[in-house]
C-alpha positions as CSV (number, residue, x, y, z in Angstrom):
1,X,-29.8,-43.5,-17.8
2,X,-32.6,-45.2,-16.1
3,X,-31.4,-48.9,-14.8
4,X,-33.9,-52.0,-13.9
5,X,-35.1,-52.5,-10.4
6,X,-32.6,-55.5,-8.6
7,X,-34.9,-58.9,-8.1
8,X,-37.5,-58.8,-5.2
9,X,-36.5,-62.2,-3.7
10,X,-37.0,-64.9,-5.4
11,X,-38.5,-63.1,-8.4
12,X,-36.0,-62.5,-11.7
13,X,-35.5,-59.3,-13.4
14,X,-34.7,-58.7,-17.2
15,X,-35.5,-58.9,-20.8
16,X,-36.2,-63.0,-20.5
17,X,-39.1,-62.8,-18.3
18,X,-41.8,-63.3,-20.3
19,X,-41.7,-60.0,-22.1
20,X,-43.1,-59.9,-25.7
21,X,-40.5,-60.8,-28.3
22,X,-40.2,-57.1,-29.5
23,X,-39.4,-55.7,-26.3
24,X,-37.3,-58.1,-25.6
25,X,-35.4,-57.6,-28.7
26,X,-35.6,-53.8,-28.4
27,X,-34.1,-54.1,-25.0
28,X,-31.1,-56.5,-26.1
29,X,-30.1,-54.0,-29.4
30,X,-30.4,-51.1,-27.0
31,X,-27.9,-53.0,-24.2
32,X,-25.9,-53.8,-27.3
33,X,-25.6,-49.8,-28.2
34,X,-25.0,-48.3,-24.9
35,X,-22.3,-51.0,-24.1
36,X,-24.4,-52.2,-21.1
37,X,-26.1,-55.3,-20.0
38,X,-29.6,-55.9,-20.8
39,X,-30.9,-55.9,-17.3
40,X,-29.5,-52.3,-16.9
41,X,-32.9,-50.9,-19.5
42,X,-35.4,-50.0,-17.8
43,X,-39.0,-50.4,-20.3
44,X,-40.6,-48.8,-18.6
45,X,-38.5,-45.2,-18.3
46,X,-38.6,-42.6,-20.9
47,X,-37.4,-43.5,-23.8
48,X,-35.4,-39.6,-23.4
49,X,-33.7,-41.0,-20.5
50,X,-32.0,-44.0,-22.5
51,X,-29.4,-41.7,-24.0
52,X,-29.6,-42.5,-27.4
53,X,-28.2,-39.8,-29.3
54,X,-29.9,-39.8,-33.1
55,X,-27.6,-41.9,-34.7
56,X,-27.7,-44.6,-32.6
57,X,-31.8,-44.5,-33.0
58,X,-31.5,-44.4,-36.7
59,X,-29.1,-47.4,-36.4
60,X,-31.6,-49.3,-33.8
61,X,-34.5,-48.2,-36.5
62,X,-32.6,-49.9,-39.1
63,X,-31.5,-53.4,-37.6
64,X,-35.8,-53.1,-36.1
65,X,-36.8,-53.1,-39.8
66,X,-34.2,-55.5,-41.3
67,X,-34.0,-58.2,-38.5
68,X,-37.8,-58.2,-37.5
69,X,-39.7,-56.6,-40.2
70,X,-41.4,-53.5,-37.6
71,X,-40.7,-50.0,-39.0
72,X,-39.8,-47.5,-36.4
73,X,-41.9,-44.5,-37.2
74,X,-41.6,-41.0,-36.0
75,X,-45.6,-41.5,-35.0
76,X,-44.3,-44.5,-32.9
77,X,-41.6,-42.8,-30.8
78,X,-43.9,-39.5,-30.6
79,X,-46.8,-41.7,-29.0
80,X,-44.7,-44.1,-27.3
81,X,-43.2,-42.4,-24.1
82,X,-41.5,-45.9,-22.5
83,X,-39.8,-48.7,-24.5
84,X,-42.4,-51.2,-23.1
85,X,-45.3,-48.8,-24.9
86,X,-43.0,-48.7,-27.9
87,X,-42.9,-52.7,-28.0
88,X,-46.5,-52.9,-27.4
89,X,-47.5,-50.3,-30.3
90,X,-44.8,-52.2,-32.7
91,X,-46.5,-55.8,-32.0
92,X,-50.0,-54.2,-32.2
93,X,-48.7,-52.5,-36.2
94,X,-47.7,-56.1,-36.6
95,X,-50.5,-57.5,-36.3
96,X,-53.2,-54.9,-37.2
97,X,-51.4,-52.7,-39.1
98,X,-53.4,-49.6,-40.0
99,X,-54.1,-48.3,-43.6
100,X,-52.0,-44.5,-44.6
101,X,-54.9,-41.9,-44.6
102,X,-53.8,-41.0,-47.9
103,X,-54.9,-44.6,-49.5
104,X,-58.6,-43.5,-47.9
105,X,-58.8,-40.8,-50.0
């Protein structure tokens, strides 16, 4: 598993700095699975290297969709290769969610 860079001095490291709510909260349930602290997840390794095995992803997918209302779609982890790019794709769905091709039709 990938771990966080230590603090440059003076600066701080981790999921409280600033980082957009979804992130943070993905980082914080994924802590929570592996059994680690927070500032041990790196956003911006692969997502591969996190070693979440599929049951713990379903489980994360689940508490996503239930606690803060973003589904966790197959397109999303496909297109997202860090957890930062996954948090940034989740809040942009959020916000601008886009319409299923098949309602175009």
């Amino acid at each position: 598993m990938h771990t966080a860079a230590g603090p440059q001095s003076g600066e701080r490291s981790g999921p409280a700095d600033s980082a957009p709510p979804l992130q943070d909260w993905l980082v914080r349930r994924i802590a929570r699975q592996l059994g680690v602290g927070p500032e041990a997840v790196d956003v911006d390794a692969p997502v591969a290297d996190l070693n979440l095995d599929s049951l713990d992803a379903r489980q994360i997918a689940h508490d996503l969709e239930r606690e803060c209302g973003s589904e966790l779609t197959l397109e999303a982890l496909r297109h997202c290769d860090t957890l930062r790019a996954l948090a940034a794709y989740l809040e942009s769905e959020r916000h601008h969610p886009r319409t299923p091709a098949w309602l175009l039709v």
